[in-house]
ZAMARGU-4260 file (C-alpha; in steps of 0.2 Angstrom, whole numbers, plus 5000, padded with zeros to 4 digits):
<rodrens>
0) 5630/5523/5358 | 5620/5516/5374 | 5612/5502/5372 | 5600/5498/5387 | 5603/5480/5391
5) 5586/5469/5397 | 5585/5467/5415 | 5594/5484/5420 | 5587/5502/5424 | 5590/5517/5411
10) 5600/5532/5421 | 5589/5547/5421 | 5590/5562/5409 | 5601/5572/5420 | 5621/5570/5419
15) 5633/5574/5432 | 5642/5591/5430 | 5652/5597/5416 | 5663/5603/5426 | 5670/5585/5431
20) 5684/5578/5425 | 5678/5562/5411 | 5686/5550/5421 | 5674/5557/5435 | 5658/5557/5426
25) 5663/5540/5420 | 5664/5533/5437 | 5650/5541/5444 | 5637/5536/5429 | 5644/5517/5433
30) 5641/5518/5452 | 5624/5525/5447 | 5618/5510/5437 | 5625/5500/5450 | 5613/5508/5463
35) 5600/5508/5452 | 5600/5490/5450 | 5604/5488/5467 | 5591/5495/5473 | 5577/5486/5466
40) 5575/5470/5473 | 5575/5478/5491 | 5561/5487/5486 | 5552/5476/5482 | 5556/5465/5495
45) 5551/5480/5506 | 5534/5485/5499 | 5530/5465/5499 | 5534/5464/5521 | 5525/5483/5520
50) 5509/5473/5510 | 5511/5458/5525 | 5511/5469/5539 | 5493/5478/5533 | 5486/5462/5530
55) 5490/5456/5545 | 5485/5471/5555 | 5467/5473/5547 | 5464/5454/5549 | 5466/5458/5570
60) 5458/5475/5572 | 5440/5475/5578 | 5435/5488/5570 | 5428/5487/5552 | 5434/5504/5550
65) 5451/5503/5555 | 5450/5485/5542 | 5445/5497/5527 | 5459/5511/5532 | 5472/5497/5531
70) 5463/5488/5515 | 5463/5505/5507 | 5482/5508/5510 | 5486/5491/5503 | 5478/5496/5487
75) 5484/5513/5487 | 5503/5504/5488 | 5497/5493/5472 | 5495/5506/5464 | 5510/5518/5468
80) 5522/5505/5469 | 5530/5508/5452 | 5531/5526/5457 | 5539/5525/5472 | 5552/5514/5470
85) 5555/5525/5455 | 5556/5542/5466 | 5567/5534/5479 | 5580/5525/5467 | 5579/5545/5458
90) 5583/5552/5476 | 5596/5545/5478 | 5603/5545/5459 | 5600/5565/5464 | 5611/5562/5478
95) 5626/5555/5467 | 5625/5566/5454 | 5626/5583/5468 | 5642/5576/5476 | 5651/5588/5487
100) 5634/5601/5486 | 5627/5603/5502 | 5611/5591/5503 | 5593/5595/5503 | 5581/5594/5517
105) 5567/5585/5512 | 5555/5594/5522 | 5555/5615/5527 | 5560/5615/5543 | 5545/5625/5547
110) 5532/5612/5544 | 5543/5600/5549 | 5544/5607/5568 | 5526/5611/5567 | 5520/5594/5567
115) 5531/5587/5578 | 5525/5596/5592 | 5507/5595/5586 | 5507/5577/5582 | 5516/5564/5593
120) 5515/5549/5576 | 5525/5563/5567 | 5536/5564/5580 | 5537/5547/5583 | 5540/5545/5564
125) 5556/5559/5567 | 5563/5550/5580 | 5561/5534/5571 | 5571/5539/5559 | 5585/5546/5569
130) 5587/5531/5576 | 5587/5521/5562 | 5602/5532/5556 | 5613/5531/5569 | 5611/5510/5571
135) 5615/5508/5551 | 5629/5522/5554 | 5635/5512/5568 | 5635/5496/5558 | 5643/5501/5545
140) 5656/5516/5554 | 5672/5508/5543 | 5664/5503/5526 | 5657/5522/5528 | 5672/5529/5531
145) 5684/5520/5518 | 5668/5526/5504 | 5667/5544/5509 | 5685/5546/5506 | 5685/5537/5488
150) 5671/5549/5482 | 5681/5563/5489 | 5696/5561/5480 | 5683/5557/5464 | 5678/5573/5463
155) 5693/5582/5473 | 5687/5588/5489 | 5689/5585/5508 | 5682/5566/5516 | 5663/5569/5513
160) 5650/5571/5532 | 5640/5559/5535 | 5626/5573/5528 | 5633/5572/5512 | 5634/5555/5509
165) 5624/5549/5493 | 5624/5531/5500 | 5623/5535/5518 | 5611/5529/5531 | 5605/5549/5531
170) 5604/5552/5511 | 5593/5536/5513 | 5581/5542/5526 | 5580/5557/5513 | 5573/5545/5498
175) 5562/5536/5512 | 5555/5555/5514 | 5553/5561/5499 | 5546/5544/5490 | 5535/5539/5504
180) 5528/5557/5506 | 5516/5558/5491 | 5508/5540/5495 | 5497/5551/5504 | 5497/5537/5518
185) 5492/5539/5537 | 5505/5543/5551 | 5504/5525/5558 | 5503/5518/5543 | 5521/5525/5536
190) 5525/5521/5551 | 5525/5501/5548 | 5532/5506/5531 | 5549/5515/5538 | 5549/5496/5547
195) 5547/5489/5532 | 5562/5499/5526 | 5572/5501/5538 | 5573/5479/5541 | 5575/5474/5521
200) 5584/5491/5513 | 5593/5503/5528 | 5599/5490/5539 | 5607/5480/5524 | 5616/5494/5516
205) 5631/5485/5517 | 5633/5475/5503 | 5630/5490/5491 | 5643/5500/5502 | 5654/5484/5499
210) 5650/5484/5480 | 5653/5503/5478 | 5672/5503/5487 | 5676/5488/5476 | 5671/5495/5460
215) 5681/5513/5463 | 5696/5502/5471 | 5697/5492/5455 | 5697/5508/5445 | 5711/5515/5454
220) 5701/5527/5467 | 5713/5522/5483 | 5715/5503/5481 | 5726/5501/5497 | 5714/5511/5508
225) 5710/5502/5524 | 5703/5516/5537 | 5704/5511/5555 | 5686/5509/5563 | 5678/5525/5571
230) 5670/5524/5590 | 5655/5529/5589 | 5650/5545/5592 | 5640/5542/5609 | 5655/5535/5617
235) 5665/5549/5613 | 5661/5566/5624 | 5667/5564/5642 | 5659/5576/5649 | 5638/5576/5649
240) 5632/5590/5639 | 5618/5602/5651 | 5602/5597/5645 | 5590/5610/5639 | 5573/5616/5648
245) 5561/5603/5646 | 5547/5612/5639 | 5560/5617/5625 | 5560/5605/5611 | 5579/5598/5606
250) 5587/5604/5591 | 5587/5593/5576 | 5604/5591/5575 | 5604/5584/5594 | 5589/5573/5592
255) 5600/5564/5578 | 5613/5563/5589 | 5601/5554/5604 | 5598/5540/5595 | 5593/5525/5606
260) 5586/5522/5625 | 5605/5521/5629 | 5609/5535/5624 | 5595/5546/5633 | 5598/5535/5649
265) 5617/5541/5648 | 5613/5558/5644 | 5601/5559/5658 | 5612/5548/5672 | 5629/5553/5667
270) 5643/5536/5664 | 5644/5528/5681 | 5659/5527/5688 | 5666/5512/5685 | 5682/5507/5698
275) 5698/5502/5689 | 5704/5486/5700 | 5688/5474/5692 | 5682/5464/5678 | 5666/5464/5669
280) 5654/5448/5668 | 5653/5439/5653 | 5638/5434/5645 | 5636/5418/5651 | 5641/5423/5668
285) 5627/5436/5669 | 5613/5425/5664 | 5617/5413/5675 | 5619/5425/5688 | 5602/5433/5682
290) 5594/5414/5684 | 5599/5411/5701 | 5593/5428/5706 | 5573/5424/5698 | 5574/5408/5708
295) 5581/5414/5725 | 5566/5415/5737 | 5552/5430/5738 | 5561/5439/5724 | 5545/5438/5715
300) 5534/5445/5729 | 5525/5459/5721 | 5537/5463/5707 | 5549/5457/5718 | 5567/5465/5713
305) 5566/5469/5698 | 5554/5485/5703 | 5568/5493/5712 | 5586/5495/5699 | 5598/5500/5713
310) 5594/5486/5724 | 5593/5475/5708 | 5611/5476/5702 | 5619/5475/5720 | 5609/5458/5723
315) 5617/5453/5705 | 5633/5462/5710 | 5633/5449/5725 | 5628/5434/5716 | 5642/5436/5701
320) 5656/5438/5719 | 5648/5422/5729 | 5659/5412/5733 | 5675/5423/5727 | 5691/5423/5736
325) 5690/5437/5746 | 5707/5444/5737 | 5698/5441/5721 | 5698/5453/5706 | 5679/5461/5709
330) 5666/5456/5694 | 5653/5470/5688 | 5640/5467/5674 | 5647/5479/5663 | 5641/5496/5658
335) 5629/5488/5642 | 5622/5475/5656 | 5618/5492/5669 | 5611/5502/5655 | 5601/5483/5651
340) 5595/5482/5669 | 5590/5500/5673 | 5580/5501/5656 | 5571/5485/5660 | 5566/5490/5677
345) 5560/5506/5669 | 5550/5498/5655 | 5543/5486/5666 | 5537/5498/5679 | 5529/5511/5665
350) 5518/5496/5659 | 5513/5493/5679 | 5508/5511/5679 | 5499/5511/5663 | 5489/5495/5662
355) 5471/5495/5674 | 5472/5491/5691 | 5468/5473/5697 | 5469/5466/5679 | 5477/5449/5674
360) 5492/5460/5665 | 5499/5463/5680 | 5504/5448/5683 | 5508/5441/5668 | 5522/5457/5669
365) 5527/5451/5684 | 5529/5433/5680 | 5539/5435/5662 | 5550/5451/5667 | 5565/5439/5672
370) 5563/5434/5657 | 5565/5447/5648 | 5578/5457/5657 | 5588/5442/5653 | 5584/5443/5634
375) 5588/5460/5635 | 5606/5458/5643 | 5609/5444/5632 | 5606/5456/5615 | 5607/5473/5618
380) 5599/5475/5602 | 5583/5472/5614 | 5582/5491/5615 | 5585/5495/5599 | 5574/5485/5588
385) 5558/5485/5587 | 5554/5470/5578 | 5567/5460/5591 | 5560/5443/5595 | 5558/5446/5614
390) 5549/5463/5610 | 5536/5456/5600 | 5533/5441/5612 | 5532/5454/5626 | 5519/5463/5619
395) 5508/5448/5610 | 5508/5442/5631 | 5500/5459/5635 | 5488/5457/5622 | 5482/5442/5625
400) 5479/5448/5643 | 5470/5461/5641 | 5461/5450/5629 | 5457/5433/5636 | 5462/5432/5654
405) 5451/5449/5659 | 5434/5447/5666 | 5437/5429/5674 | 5441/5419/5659 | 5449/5406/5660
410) 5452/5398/5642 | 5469/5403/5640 | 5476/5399/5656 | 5480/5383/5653 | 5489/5384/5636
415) 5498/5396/5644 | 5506/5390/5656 | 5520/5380/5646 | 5523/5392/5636 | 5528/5404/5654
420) 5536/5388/5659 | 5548/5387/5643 | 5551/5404/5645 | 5558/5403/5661 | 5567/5386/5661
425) 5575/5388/5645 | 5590/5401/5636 | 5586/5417/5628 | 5587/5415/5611 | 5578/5422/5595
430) 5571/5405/5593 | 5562/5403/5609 | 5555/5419/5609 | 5549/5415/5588 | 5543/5396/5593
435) 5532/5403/5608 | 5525/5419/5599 | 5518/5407/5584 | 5513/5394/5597 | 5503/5409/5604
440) 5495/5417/5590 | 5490/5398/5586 | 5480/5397/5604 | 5474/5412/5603 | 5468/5412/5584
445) 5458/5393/5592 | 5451/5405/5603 | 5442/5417/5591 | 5438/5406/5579 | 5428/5399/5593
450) 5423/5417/5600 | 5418/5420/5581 | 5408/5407/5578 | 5398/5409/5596 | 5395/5428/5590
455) 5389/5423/5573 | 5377/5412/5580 | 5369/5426/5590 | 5369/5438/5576 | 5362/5427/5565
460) 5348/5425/5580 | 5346/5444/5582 | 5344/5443/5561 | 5330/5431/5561 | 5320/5438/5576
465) 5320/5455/5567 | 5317/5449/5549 | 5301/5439/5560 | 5295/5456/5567 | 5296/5463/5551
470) 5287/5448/5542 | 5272/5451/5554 | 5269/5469/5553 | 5268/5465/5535 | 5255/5452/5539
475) 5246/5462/5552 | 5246/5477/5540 | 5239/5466/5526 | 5225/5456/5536 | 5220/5471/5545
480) 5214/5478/5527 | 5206/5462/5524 | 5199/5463/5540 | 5193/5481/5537 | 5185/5476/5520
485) 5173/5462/5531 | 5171/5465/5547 | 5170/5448/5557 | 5165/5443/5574 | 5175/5448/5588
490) 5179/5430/5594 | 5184/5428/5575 | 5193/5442/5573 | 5203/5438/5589 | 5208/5420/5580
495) 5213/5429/5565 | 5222/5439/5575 | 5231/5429/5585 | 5233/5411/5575 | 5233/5413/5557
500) 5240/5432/5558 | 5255/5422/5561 | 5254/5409/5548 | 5253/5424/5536 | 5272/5430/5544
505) 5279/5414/5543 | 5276/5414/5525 | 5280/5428/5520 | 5296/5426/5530 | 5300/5409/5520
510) 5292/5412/5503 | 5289/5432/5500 | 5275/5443/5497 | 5274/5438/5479 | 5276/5421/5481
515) 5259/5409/5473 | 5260/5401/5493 | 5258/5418/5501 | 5244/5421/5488 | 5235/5406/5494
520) 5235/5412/5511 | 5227/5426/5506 | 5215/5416/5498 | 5211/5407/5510 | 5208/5421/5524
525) 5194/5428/5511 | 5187/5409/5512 | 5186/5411/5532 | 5179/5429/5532 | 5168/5423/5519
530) 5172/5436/5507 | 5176/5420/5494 | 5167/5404/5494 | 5172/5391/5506 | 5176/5377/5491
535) 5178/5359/5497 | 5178/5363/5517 | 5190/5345/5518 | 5204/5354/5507 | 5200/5372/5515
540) 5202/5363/5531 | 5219/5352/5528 | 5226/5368/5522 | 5221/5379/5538 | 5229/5363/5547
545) 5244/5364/5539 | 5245/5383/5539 | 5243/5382/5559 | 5257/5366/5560 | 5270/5375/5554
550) 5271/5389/5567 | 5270/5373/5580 | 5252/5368/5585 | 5252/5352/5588 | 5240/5339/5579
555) 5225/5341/5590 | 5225/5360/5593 | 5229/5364/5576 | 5212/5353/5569 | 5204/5359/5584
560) 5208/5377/5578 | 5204/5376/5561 | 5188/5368/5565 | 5183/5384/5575 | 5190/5393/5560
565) 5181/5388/5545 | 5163/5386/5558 | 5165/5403/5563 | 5167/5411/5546 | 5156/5398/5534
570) 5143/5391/5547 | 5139/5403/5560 | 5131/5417/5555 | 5125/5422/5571 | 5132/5417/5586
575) 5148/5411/5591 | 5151/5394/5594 | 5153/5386/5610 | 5171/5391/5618 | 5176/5403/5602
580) 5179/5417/5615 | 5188/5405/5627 | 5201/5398/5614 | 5203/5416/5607 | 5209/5422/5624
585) 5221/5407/5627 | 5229/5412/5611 | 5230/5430/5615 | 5239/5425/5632 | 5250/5411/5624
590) 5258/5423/5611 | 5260/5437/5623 | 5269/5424/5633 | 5280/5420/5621 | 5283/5435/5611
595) 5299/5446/5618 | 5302/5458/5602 | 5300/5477/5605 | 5285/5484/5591 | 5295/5496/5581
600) 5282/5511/5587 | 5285/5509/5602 | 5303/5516/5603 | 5304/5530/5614 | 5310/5546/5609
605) 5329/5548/5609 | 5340/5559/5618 | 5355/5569/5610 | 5365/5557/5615 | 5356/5544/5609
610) 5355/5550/5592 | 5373/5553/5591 | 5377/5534/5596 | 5362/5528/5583 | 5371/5538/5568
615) 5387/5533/5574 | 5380/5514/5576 | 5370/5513/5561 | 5384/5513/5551 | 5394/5499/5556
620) 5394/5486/5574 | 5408/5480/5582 | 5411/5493/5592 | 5419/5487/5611 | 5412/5495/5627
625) 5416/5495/5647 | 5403/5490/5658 | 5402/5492/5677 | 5397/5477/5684 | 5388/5475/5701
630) 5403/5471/5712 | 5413/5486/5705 | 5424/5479/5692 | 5424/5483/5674 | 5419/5471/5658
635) 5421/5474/5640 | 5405/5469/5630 | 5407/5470/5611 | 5392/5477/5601 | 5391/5463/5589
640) 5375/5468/5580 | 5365/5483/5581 | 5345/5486/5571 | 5344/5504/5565 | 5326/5499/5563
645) 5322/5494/5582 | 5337/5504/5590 | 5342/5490/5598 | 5357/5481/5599 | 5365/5463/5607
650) 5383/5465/5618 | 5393/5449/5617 | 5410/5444/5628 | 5426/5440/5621 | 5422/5424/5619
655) 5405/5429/5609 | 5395/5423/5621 | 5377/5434/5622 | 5379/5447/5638 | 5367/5460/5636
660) 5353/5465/5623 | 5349/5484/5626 | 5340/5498/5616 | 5348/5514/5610 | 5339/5522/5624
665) 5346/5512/5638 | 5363/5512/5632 | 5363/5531/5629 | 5354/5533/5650 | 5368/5521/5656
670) 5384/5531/5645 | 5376/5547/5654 | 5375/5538/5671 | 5393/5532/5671 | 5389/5514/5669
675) 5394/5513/5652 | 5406/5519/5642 | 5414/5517/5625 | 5431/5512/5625 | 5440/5521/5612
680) 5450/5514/5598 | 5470/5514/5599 | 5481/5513/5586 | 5496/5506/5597 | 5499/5492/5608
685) 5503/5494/5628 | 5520/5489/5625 | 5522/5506/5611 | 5513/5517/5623 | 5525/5512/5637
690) 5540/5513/5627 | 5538/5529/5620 | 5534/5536/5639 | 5550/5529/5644 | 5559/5538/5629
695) 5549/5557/5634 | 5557/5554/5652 | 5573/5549/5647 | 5573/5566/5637 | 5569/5575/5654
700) 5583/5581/5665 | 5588/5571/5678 | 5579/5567/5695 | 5585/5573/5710 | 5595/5564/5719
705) 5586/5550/5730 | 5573/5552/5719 | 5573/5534/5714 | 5576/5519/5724
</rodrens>
C-alpha cells in the first residue's frame, strides 16, 4: 500500500504503460517522484526572482499605468502560483510517463508562426527560448547523453533525440509553455518570467540530470557508461549552409539550431580562415593587449578604433606581435576573441545609430566601450546572457544618460566620474561591474529622491492654488446672493468685493462650508450690509480686523479697512465716506496684481486635439514630453500634475524642478505646431532595442564585399 510521506508530492493518476516490463514502470514511477520533488524548490525559487523583478520594474517606470500592469501581474502570480508549479512539474511527469512517443508541440504551429511575424515580443519570446536550449544543451552535452542512453535501454529502444527528452533542456521549455500560458500574462511580462526560469531552473538542470543517471546506474541501467563529450552542434558543419531569402521567415527547426550572436555571425561571415603555423592569445595576453590598445594616443577620437572591426583586430594583431622575434610563431586572438571583437564593434555602432543625435549617450558609449569589449573577450558569455554583469552595467550607463546628463544637467557628472574611472583602470570581473551598477543605482536613487521631493513640492502648490480658486468662487457665489438680497453702495460693494470676499475663501478653504467659523462670517457680512444689527461695533470690528489679517493686511490697513467697513454699512446711510471709493480701487488693482489663476469660465473652447489630450490626461499625470527649445535642441518636461477642472497643467524637469505651466489649449496648439510632442512609452531599454537589431542583421545574408570597413 502507498503511503504518501510528509514533505513529498503524490504522482498523479496516470501510470506509465501496461505494456512495460514491471521493472520499468518501477523505475520510471521512482524517477518521477524524484522529479517531482526536484522540482519544487526551483520554482519557487523562480517565481520569488520573477516577484523581484516586477517590483523592481513598477518601482522605476514613470508611468502609473505601466506601475498597476506590473502590480496586477504580481498578484495574478500570487494567485496562480500553486497552479503553475503544478502544471509544469505535470508536464513533464507527462513527459516521463510518454517515453520513446514522439513529443507534443505545445502550440499549433499555425498560431504559433502567426504571431511571430505579427508580434516582434512573441518572437522575441521564441527566440529566447531557442537560445536558452541550445546554452543548457551545451552545458550539459555528456550528462545528456549518458541519460538518453539509460532511458533507452529502460524502455528498449534506440538513444533517445534531444526532442524526446523528458528532462531535456527542450521538454523543459515545453512545461515553461504550457504552465506559463494560462497565466494570462503580457508578452514582456513572460518575458522577464522565461528569465526568471531560465537563471534558477533551465540553466541548473544538472544536478537533477546527475540525480537521475545515479539513481538508474545504482539499479543496474548501464553502471559503467561513460559517453565521450559531444561537440557541439555549431562547430560541426564545414561548409556554410546558403541562407534563405530574407524576407522569408526561417524554419523552426533552424531558428533552434541559430542559437546565439555567434552563431548568426558565423552563418552570415563564414569561419575565417585561420593559418596553421600560429598560436592563439590567451586570456591575459588579450586584455593586456586590449589595455594598451585604449591607452595608445587618438584611439578614442570619435569612437576611435573600435567603430571600424577590421582595422580593430589588425592594430590588436600588431600589439599581441610587438616586440616578437621576427622568426616568432605568429599570435592571433582566437576565433571566440574575433567573433568578441566584431560583435562589440556591431553592438556599439547599432546604439550610435539608435540614440538622438548630440546627446550625452554618445559619449558615454564612446568612453566605456573599451571596457566593454574587454569584458566581453574576457567571458564570452557576454553575448549570451542577458542578465551578465557587464550587460546590465552597459545598459543602467545608458539610462542614466538619457536620464540625468540630457538637457545640461550636471548632477551626475561628478559621481560619475569614478565610477568611469574604475572601469577603465581596473580588470573585468563580475564584481566590478556588480559593485559599480549598485554604486549607480545608489547615485541615481539620491537623485530622484531629490527630483521627487522638488516635484511634490510644486504639486502640492498647483493643489493649493486650485483648491483657493475653488474656495473663492464658493465665496463669490455665496456673497453675490447676499449681496443680491441688499443691495449696497457701490463703493461698499467694491469692498465686499475685493477685501472681505476673500476672507470668506480663506475660510472656507481652512474650515469648510459647514464649519460654526464660516457661519460667523456670514454673520457678520449681514452685520455690514445691515441686513442684521450691528451688536457691540468694538467686537464686530476686532472680528472684521482679524478676518482681514489673515489674508495679510497689515495692522494699520486692516483697522483702517474695517473702519470703512462697519461706517459704510451701519453709519452712512447716504453718502459715502470720504476716500471709500478711492480705497475700493486700490484693492481692485492690488488683487488683480496679485492674482495669476485662470477663472474656470474662461477656458477656451477645445480643439479635437485637445479633447483627446484632456481625456487622455484626466485620468492620470506623469506622462513625459519633448519640447523644442529656442536654440533648436530638445527637452523632456514631465506632466507632473494636471486640473481637469481648469485644463491646465504644470511641466517639471528631471530634476522636478517647475518648467512650464500651460493650459490644454496651448499644449494641444504647440503638439499641432511641432513644438511639442508626447514622447511615447517603451517597454525596453536602448541596450534590448540595439541587441535585437544586431541579431535581425545577423539573420540577413551577408553584405557585399567591402561593404564594411
Amino acid at each position: 500500500m502507498d503511503v504518501e510521506q510528509p514533505g513529498r508530492h503524490r504522482l498523479s493518476a496516470d501510470a506509465p504503460p501496461v505494456d512495460w516490463p514491471a521493472r520499468t514502470r518501477r523505475l520510471v514511477d521512482e524517477i518521477r517522484l524524484l522529479c517531482r520533488d526536484w522540482l519544487s524548490a526551483p520554482l519557487r525559487v523562480c517565481l520569488a526572482d520573477f516577484d523581484r523583478a516586477l517590483h523592481d520594474r513598477a518601482a522605476n517606470t514613470r508611468s502609473h499605468i505601466e506601475q498597476q500592469r506590473y502590480q496586477a501581474t504580481r498578484q495574478r502570480v500570487v494567485q496562480e502560483r500553486q497552479a503553475f508549479e503544478q502544471r509544469f512539474i505535470e508536464c513533464v511527469d507527462r513527459g516521463l510517463l510518454q517515453l520513446g512517443s514522439q513529443p507534443v508541440a505545445a502550440k499549433a504551429p499555425p498560431a504559433r508562426l502567426t504571431l511571430s511575424l505579427l508580434d516582434p515580443l512573441e518572437h522575441e519570446m521564441t527566440a529566447a527560448l531557442d537560445q536558452l536550449v541550445a546554452r543548457s544543451a551545451a552545458r550539459g552535452g555528456p550528462l545528456l547523453v549518458e541519460l538518453s542512453y539509460r532511458l533507452a535501454v529502460l524502455i528498449g529502444m534506440p538513444p533517445l533525440e534531444s526532442e524526446s527528452m523528458p528532462l531535456g533542456p527542450q521538454a523543459m521549455a515545453r512545461a515553461f509553455r504550457d504552465s506559463s500560458a494560462a497565466l494570462g500574462l503580457p508578452a514582456e511580462h513572460h518575458l522577464l518570467l522565461l528569465q526568471a526560469v531560465e537563471g534558477r531552473l533551465i540553466e541548473g538542470l544538472t544536478p537533477l540530470h546527475e540525480m537521475v543517471n545515479d539513481h538508474l546506474a545504482a539499479a543496474g541501467i548501464l553502471p559503467r557508461l561513460r559517453p565521450f563529450p559531444l561537440p557541439r552542434s555549431p562547430r560541426q558543419p564545414r561548409r556554410p549552409r546558403p541562407l534563405p531569402p530574407a524576407a522569408a521567415p526561417e524554419p523552426a527547426a533552424t531558428s533552434a539550431r541559430a542559437a546565439g550572436l555567434r552563431e548568426l555571425l558565423v552563418r552570415q561571415r563564414g569561419p575565417r580562415p585561420v593559418s596553421g603555423h600560429a598560436r592563439f592569445a590567451s586570456g591575459d595576453e588579450l586584455l593586456a593587449a586590449l589595455v594598451a590598445l585604449q591607452h595608445q594616443p587618438g584611439r578614442n577620437a570619435e569612437g576611435g578604433l573600435l567603430r571600424r572591426a577590421q582595422r580593430l583586430r589588425e592594430a590588436l594583431v600588431d600589439q599581441l606581435n610587438a616586440g616578437q622575434p621576427i622568426d616568432a610563431i605568429p599570435i592571433l586572438p582566437g576565433p571566440d576573441a574575433d567573433d568578441a571583437l566584431e560583435l562589440s564593434v556591431r553592438l556599439f555602432d547599432t546604439l550610435h545609430q539608435q540614440l538622438p543625435p548630440s546627446t550625452p549617450a554618445h559619449g558615454l558609449l564612446d568612453r566605456v566601450q573599451w571596457s566593454m569589449l574587454r569584458a566581453a573577450v574576457a567571458d564570452g558569455s557576454f553575448f549570451e546572457r542577458r542578465d551578465h554583469p557587464a550587460r546590465l552595467l552597459l545598459e543602467q550607463l545608458l539610462q542614466a544618460a538619457r536620464d540625468w546628463l540630457e538637457g545640461g544637467d550636471n548632477a551626475l557628472v561628478a559621481p560619475l566620474e569614478p565610477l568611469l574611472d574604475r572601469l577603465d583602470r581596473e580588470p573585468p570581473t563580475a564584481t566590478l561591474h556588480a559593485e559599480l551598477r549598485a554604486e549607480l543605482e545608489r547615485q541615481v536613487g539620491q537623485l530622484q529622491r531629490k527630483a521627487q521631493l522638488a516635484e511634490r513640492r510644486h504639486v502640492e502648490a498647483m493643489q493649493g492654488r486650485e483648491r483657493l480658486e475653488q474656495a473663492r468662487q464658493r465665496a463669490n457665489e455665496l456673497l453675490a446672493g447676499l449681496l443680491a438680497k441688499a443691495p449696497p453702495r457701490a463703493a461698499l460693494r467694491a469692498l465686499l468685493e475685493h477685501a472681505w470676499s476673500d476672507v470668506l475663501a480663506l475660510t472656507l478653504l481652512r474650515h469648510g462650508e459647514q464649519s460654526e467659523t464660516f457661519a460667523r462670517r456670514l454673520v457678520i457680512t449681514d452685520q455690514l450690509l445691515g441686513r442684521l444689527p450691528p451688536g457691540n461695533l468694538e467686537t464686530l470690528q476686532a472680528e472684521v480686523v482679524a478676518g482681514l489679517q489673515q489674508i495679510g493686511m497689515h495692522g494699520e490697513e486692516a483697522s483702517a479697512i474695517a473702519q470703512r467697513l462697519i461706517g459704510a454699512g451701519a453709519v452712512m446711510q447716504d453718502a459715502d465716506a470720504p476716500g471709500l471709493t478711492g480705497l475700493a480701487l486700490r484693492l481692485k488693482q492690488r488683487q488683480t496684481a496679485g492674482d495669476t489663476a485662470v477663472p474656470a469660465d474662461a477656458a477656451p473652447v477645445l480643439s479635437a486635439e485637445a479633447l483627446r489630450l484632456h481625456q487622455r490626461l484626466r485620468q492620470h499625470a506623469g506622462v513625459w514630453f519633448e519640447f523644442t527649445e529656442p536654440d533648436g535642441g530638445r527637452a523632456r518636461r514631465k506632466l507632473a500634475w494636471y486640473s481637469p477642472r481648469a485644463a491646465r497643467g504644470l511641466f517639471v524637469t528631471r530634476q522636478g524642478q517647475r518648467a512650464e505651466e500651460m493650459s490644454l489649449a496651448e499644449l494641444a496648439q504647440a503638439i499641432g505646431a511641432g513644438k511639442v510632442r508626447e514622447v511615447p512609452a517603451v517597454n525596453e531599454s536602448d541596450l534590448d532595442r540595439a541587441w535585437r537589431a544586431l541579431t535581425d542583421s545577423l539573420r540577413q545574408p551577408s553584405p557585399m564585399p567591402g561593404a564594411r570597413s
